[in-house]
MISESE-782971 format. One record per residue (C-alpha): y, x negated, z negated. Coordinates in steps of 0.001 Angstrom, whole numbers, plus 500000, padded with zeros to 6 digits. Example, Ala and Ser with C-alpha at 12.3 -4.5 7.8 and 13.67 -1.06 7.14 Angstrom:
> Y;X;Z
> 495500;487700;492200 $
> 498940;486330;492860 $
***
This chain:
> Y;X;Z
> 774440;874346;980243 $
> 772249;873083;977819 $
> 771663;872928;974172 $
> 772512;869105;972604 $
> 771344;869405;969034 $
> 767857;868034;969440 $
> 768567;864484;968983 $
> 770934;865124;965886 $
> 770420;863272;962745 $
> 771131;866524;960601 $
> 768265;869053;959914 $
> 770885;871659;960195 $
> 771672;870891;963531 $
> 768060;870164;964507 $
> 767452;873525;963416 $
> 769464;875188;966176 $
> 768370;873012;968450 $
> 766099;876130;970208 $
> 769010;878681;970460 $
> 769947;879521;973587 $
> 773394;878996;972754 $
> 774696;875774;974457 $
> 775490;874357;971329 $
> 777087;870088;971383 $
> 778014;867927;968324 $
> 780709;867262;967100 $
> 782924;865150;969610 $
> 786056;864402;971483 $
> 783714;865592;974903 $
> 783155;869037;973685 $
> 787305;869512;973597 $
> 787632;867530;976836 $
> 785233;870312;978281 $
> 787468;872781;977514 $
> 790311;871250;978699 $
> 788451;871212;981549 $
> 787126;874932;981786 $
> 790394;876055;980203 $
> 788449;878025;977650 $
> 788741;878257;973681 $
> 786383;876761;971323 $
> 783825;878527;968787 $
> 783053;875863;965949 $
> 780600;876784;963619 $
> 779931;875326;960673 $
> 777102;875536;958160 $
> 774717;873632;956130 $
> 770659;873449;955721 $
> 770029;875330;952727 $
> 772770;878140;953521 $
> 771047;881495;953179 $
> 773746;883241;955611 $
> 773128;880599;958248 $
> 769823;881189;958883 $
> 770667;885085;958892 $
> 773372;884603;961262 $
> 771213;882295;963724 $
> 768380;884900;963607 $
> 770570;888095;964083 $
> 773522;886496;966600 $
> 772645;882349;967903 $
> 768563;883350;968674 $
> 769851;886498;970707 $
> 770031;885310;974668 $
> 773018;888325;975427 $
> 775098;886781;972540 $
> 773956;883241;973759 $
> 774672;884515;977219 $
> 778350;885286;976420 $
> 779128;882418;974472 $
> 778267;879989;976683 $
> 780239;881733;979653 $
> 783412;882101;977274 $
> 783500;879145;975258 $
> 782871;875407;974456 $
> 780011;876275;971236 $
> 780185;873094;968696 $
> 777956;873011;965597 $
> 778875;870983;962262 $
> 777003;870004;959697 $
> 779243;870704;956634 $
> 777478;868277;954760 $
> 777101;864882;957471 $
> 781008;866318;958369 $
> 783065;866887;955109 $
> 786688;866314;956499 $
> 786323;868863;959100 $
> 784727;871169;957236 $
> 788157;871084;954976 $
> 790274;870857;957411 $
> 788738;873598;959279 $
> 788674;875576;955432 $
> 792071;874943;955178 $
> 793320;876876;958539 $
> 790726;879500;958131 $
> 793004;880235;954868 $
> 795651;881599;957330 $
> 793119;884382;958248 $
> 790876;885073;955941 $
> 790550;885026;951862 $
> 787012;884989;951816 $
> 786118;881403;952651 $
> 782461;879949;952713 $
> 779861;879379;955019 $
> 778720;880104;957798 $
> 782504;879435;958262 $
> 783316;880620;962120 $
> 786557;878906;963799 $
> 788069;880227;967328 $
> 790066;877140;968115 $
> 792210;876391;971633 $
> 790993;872887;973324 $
> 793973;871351;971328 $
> 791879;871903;968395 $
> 793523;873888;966096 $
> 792645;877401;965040 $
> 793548;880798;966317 $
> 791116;883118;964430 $
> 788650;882695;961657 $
> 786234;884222;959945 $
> 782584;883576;957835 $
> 779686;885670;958598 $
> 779771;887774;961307 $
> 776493;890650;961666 $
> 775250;892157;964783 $
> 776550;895588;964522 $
> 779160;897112;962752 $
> 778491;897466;959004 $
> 781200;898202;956166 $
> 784097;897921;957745 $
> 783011;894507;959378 $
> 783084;894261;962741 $
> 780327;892770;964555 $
> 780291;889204;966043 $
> 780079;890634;969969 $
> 783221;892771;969526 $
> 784907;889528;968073 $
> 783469;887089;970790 $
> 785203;890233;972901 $
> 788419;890466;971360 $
> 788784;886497;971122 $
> 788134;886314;974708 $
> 790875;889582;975294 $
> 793281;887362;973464 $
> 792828;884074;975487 $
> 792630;886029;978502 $
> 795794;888243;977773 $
> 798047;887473;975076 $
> 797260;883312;975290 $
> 801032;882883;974082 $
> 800523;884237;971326 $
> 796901;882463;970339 $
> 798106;879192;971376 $
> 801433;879698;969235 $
> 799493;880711;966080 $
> 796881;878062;967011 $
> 800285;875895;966885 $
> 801634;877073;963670 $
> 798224;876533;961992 $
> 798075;872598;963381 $
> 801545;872099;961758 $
> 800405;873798;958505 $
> 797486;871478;958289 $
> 799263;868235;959208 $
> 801967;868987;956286 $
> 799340;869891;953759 $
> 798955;867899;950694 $
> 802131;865703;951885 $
> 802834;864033;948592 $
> 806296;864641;947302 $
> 808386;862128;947024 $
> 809461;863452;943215 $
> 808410;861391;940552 $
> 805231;861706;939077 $
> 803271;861341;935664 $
> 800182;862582;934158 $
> 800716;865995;932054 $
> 800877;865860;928438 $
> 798866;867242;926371 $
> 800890;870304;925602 $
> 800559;871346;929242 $
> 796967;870527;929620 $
> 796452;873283;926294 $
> 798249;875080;928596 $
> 795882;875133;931243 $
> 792325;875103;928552 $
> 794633;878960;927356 $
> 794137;880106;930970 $
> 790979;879080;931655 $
> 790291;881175;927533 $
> 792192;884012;929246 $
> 789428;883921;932392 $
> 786258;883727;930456 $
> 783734;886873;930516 $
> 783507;887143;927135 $
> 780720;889354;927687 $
> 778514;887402;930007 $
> 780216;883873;930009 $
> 781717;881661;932416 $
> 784986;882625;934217 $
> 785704;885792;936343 $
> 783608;888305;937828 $
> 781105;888038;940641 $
> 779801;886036;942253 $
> 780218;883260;939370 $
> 779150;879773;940278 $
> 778631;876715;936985 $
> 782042;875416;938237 $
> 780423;872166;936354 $
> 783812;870335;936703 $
> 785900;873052;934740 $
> 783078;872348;932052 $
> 783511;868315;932395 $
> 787355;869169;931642 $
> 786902;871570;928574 $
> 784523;868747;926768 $
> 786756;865870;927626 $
> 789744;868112;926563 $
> 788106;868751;923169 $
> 787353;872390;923642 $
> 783925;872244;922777 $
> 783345;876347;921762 $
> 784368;877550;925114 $
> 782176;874866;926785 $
> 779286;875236;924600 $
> 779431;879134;925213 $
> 779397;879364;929305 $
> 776554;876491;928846 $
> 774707;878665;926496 $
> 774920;881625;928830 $
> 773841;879913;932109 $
> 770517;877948;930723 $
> 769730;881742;929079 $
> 770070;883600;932261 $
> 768464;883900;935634 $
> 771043;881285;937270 $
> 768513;878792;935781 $
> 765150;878373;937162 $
> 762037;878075;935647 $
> 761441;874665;936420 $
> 764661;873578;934527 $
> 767121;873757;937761 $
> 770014;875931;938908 $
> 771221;877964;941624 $
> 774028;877409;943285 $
> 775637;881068;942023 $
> 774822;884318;940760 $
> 775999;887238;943135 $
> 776224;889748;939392 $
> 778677;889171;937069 $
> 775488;888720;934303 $
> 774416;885818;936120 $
> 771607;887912;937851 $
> 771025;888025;941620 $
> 770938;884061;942020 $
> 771875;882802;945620 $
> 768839;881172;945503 $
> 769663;877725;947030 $
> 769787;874297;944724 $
> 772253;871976;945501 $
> 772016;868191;944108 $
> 775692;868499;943185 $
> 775916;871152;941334 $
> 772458;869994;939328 $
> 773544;866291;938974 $
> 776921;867762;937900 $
> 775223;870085;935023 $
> 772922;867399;933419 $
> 776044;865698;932658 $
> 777769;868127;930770 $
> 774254;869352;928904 $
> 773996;866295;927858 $
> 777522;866086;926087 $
> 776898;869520;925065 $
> 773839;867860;923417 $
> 775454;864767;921770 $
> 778395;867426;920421 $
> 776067;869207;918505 $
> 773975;872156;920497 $
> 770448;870889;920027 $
> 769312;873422;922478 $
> 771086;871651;925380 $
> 767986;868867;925000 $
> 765513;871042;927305 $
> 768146;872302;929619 $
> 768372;868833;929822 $
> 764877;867510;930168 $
> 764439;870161;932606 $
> 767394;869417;935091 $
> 765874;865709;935083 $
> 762771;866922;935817 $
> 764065;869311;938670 $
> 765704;866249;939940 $
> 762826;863587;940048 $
> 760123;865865;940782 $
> 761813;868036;943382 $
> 764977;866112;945190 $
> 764015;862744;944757 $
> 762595;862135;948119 $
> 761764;858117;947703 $
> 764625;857213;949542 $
> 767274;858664;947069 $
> 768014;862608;946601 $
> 767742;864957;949150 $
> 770953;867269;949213 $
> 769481;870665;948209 $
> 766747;873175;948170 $
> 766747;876313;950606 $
> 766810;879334;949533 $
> 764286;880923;952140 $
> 760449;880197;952259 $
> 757880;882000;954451 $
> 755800;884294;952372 $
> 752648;885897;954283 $
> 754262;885024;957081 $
> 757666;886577;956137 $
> 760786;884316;955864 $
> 761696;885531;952093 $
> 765292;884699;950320 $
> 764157;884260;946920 $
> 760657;885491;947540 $
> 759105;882017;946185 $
> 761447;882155;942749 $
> 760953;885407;941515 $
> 756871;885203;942027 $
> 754893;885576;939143 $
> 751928;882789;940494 $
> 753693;879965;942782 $
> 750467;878381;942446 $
> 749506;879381;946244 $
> 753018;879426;947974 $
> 754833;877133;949871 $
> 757793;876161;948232 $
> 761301;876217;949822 $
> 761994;873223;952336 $
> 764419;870508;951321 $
> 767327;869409;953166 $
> 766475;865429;953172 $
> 769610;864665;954041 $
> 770719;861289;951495 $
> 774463;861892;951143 $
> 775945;858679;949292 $
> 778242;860442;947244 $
> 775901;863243;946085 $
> 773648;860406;945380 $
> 776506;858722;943675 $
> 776762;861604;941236 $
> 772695;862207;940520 $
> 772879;858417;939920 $
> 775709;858263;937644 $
> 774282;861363;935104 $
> 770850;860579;935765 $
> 771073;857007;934610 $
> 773602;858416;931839 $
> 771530;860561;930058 $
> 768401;858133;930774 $
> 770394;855892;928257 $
> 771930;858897;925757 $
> 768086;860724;925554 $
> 766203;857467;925633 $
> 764294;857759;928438 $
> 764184;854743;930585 $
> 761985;856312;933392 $
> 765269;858437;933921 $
> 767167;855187;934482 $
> 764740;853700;936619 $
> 764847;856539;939021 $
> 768340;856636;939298 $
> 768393;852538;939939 $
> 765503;853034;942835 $
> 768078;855950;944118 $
> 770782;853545;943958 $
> 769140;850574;945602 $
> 767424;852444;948601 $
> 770852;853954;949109 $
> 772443;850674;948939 $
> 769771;849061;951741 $
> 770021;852094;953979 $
> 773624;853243;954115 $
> 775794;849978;952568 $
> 776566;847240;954471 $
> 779266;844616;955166 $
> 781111;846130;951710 $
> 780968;849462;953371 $
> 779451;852854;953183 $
> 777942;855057;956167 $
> 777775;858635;954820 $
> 774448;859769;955122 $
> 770823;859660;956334 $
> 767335;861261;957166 $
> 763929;859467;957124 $
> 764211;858114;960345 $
> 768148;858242;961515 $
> 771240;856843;960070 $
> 774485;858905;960864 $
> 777515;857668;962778 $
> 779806;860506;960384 $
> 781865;857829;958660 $
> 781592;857510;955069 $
> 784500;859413;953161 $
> 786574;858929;950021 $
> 784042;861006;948060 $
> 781229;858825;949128 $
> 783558;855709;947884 $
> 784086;857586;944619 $
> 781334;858687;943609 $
> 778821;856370;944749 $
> 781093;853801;942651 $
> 780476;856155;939544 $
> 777165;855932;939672 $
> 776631;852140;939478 $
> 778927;851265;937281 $
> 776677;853967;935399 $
> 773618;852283;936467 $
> 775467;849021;935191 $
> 776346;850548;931845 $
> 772296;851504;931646 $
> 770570;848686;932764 $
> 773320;845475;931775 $
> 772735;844244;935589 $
> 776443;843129;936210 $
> 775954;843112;940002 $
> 776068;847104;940473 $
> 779633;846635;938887 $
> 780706;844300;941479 $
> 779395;846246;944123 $
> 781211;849204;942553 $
> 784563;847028;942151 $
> 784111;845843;946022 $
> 783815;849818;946997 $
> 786913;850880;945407 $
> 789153;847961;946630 $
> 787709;849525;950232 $
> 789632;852458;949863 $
> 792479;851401;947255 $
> 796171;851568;947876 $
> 799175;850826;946278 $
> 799537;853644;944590 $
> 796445;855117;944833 $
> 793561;855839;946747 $
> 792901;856934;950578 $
> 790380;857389;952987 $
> 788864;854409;954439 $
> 789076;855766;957917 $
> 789436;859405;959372 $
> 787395;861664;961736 $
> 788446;860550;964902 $
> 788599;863668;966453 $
> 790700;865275;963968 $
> 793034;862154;964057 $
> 793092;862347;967755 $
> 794343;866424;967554 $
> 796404;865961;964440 $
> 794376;867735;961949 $
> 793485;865413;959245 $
> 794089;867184;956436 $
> 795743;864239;954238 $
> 795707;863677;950590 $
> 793245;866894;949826 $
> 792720;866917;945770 $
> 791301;870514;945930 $
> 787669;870814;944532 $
> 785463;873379;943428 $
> 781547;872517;942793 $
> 782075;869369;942561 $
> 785048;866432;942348 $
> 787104;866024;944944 $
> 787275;862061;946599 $
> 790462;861569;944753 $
> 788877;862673;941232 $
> 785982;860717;942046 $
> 787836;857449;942962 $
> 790109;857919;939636 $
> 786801;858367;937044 $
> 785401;855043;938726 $
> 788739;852822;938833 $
> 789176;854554;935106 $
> 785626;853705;934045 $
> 785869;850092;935976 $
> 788617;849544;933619 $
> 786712;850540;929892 $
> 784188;847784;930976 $
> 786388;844785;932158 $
> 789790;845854;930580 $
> 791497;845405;934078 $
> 795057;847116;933778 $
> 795472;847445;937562 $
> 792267;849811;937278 $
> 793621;852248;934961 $
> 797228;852181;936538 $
> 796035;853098;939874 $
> 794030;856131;938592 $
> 797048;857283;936923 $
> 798863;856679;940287 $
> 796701;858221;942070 $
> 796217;861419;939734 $
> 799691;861775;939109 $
> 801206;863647;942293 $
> 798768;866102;941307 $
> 799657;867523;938296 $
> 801667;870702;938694 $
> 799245;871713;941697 $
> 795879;871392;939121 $
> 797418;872284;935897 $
> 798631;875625;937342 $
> 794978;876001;938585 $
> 792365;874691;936257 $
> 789694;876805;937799 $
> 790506;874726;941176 $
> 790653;871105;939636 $
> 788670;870418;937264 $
> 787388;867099;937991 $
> 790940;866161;938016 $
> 791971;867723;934909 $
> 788924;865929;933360 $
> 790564;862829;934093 $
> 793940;863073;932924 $
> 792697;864159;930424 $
> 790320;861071;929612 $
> 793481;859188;930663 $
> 795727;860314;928717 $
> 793209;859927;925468 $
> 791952;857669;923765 $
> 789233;855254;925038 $
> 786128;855425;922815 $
> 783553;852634;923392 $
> 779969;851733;922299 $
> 778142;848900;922620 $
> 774839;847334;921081 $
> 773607;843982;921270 $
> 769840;843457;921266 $
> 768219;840190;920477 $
> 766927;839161;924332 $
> 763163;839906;924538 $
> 763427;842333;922489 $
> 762523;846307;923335 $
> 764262;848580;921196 $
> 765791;852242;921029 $
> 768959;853311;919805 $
> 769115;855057;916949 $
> 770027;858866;917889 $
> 773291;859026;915161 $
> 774547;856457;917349 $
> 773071;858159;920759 $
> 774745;861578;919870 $
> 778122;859857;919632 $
> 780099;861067;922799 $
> 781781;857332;923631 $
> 783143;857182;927222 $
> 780745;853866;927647 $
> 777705;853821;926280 $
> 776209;850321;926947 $
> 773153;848908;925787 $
> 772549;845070;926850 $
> 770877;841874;925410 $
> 772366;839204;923831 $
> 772066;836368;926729 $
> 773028;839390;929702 $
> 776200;839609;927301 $
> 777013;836172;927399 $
> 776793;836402;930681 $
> 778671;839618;931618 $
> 781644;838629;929373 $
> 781838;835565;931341 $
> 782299;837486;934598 $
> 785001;839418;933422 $
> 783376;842620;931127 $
> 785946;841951;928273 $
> 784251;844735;926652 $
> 781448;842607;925672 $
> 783441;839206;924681 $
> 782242;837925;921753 $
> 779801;840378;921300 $
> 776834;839010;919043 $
> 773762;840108;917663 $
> 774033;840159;913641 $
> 771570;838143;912062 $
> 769180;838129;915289 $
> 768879;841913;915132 $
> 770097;844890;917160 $
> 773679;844805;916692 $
> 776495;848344;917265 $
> 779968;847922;918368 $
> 781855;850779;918217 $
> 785036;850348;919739 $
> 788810;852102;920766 $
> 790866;850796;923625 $
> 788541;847464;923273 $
> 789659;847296;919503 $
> 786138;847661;917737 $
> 785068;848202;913993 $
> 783131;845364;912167 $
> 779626;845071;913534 $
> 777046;846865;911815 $
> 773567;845768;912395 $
> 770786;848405;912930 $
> 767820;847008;911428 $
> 764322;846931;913750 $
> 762265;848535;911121 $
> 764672;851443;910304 $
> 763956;852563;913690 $
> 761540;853278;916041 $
> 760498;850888;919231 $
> 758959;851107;922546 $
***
């Protein structure tokens, strides 16, 4: 037996590529093997920045008894959580049945069918609080299989069906909620918050940046403003303007020290409404996330996916060590997980470029377009998507609906910011990839799941970030404030719809979503100004700081031309006496054009 992870394209798999474990990828072979040697499967999945990974290699997958009796008792597949979304969820979803506290290193004991018969997260090398340790559950599993395999296989059965009826849309009629029931669910989310720290629950406590992204698009700016206020005070933020991915103490102390691109992208969004509502604070939370993202994840050929949370200190591997120094001057900082996800991207695009046009700063904008058009060369081709990449390696993962969604978000974004018409098109071409009639679906499943029945289908459920569905609705919804295409915006309600009940009960859960119907169900606020062509010009901040859905800045020929390939948004829109001309629109219905004269502002 021997270890297959050395020719992965995933760092995370790479880096297990020495255990003595006889770790394989992801594959149809590694079930036919244990068909063949009539023994269960251990899947474990994890990703490259994931502090409890690393322990869990160290103290169980580097230890040659533990590799010993793994590779005698089981088929041992490794998945990149990240390069693998759909069976990370799927695999989330049946761990459920055993286990409330989901996350990662997330440990599946699977029969060579494929589904699940035990599950669990971290598992340490001797007993500690109650816990057992992960030899004496290697031994039990193998107990189980050995004597009571009736009763694994029929719970490993009963766990398959539960995933394979899972998010089954019901057949009921559907609508978006009203606006009554969404107050309903901004009161529970009220009735969650700390009022003593911020943000919602106890510990840990993560930005849930979507929840925030529905709050400010419901209109509940306090609440919003106040668990953005705490975070950028406490230690959840770094000092180099980004975030953690949680804080373990209910006062935000104790960060889990990894950075995701997610959860950062996600963040400099909602500062930046926070900012154009009012909090003038929210400006250098926002200049610093930018800077976090351009200096630190931008990695030439888009945004790496995160930041570890380990770095080697005096020859020491230290969680957190390299943070909470006093002088980083002479450390190493924490390795990055290169990995270029196209959705992540899609989202540090979209907010990047977004705020690039809202704080007036076009080297923000150009960033997020050289993100957008290296990931555009390296993972889109034929119309389609591949789902990620590393310097040298292209994965064969296939792309998934979040990668259509939010990858589309962030060019029509880019489109918005720099008036180039063709990221639109590319955005409109992604999103008739994965449309349906009434809705949206993945392009094309993990064939392995497929082939054992465990697609989990029509999965809305999000957390840190929007789920594909979300993702696909804010682009078909944005799509339509630009070109005024009623299919657009009747296929995000469509799509949305089903969903109510299951997201309005559990705001905390769905935010993205609720963010949506929201915006849907609203109206559409538009901005638009006109600049004379040749002509370099800022807009004014009174008309920056107003928080339109599109904020579009474009010159008068590019106008012309965009309205002529089917942006009804800009039809007919003029400059005023050959000067920078505002547009400030509802539902496409805009006030008289005011002109903003050159020398009452300034100019770059």
């Amino acid at each position: 037996m021997v270890n297959r992870l050395a020719e992965a394209m995933s760092p995370y798999l790479r880096s297990h590529a020495e255990n003595p474990v006889s770790w394989q990828q992801w594959s149809g072979d590694a079930f036919a093997e244990a068909v063949e040697r009539d023994v269960p499967v251990f899947i474990s999945i994890g990703y490259a920045t994931c502090h409890w990974c690393h322990v869990m290699a160290r103290e169980s997958f580097s230890d040659s008894e533990v590799a010993a009796y793994l590779n005698e008792h089981f088929v041992c597949i490794k998945v990149d959580r990240e390069e693998h979304p759909e069976v990370d969820a799927s695999y989330l979803a049946q761990a459920a049945a055993f286990t409330q506290g989901l996350g990662w290193p997330l440990s599946i004991f699977a029969a060579p069918e494929g589904a699940a018969f035990h599950a669990g997260t971290y598992f340490p090398p001797s007993p500690a609080g109650g816990r057992p340790s992960f030899r004496q559950v290697l031994e039990a599993v193998v107990d189980a299989w050995a004597n009571r395999r009736d009763v694994a296989l029929s719970t490993s059965q009963a766990v398959g069906a539960a995933v394979r009826a899972a998010g089954e849309r019901s057949a009921e009629a559907a609508r978006l909620p009203t606006r009554e029931q969404l107050t309903a669910s901004v009161g529970r989310l009220e009735h969650a918050e700390d009022t003593l720290f911020g943000g919602f629950g106890g510990a840990p406590k993560f930005p849930v940046a979507p929840v925030i992204g529905f709050l400010q698009a419901y209109g509940a700016d306090d609440l919003a403003t106040r668990t953005l206020t705490a975070m950028a005070r406490s230690p959840l933020r770094d000092r180099d303007g980004g975030f953690f991915r949680y804080a373990t103490q209910r006062d935000w102390s104790e960060p889990h020290y990894e950075r995701m691109l997610y959860d950062n992208a996600l963040l400099l969004g909602a500062y930046t409404r926070a900012w154009q509502s009012g909090d003038d604070d929210a400006a250098a939370v926002v200049e610093g996330i930018a800077d976090f993202l351009i200096d630190t994840l931008y990695v030439g050929r888009g945004f790496a996916s995160g930041q570890d949370s380990e770095s080697t200190i005096d020859g020491v591997r230290s969680e957190g060590g390299y943070y909470t120094a006093a002088d980083r001057g002479g450390l190493e900082p924490p390795a990055l997980d290169d990995t270029v996800l196209t959705g992540w991207n899609g989202l540090a695009i979209e907010n990047l470029a977004r705020a690039g046009i809202v704080c007036a700063r076009p080297d923000w904008v150009a960033t997020a377009r050289s993100a957008a058009d290296e990931v555009l060369r390296r993972h889109g081709g034929d119309g389609g998507l591949v789902r990620a990449s590393t310097a040298d390696t292209v994965s064969s993962a296939v792309a998934t609906l979040e990668d259509f969604g939010m990858f589309a978000c962030g060019l029509i974004e880019l489109a918005c910011a720099t008036g180039e018409g063709a990221y639109l098109d590319r955005a409109r071409e992604l999103l008739e990839r994965v449309a349906t009639p009434d809705g949206f679906a993945e392009p094309r499943h993990d064939d392995v799941l497929a082939a054992h029945g465990l697609v989990l289908r029509d999965d809305p459920s999000e957390g840190a970030y929007p789920s594909g569905v979300s993702a696909c609705v804010r682009a078909s919804r944005m799509l339509w404030l630009l070109t005024g295409e009623r299919d657009a915006r009747d296929r995000a309600e469509s799509a949305i719809a089903p969903f109510t009940e299951q997201a309005l009960a559990n705001p905390v859960g769905f935010g993205a979503l609720l963010e949506e119907a929201s915006r849907l169900g609203g109206a559409a606020s538009q901005t638009v100004v006109v600049v004379p062509d040749d002509t370099a010009f800022t807009v004014p901040e009174t008309v920056r700081r107003q928080r339109a859905d599109v904020l579009l800045q474009v010159s008068e020929s590019r106008a012309r031309e965009l309205a002529a390939s089917g942006i009804d948004l800009l039809d007919g829109r003029t400059t005023v006496g050959d000067a920078p001309t505002l547009y400030v629109c509802e539902n496409f219905a805009c006030r008289l054009p005011e002109r903003l004269d050159q020398e009452r502002f300034s100019t770059r």
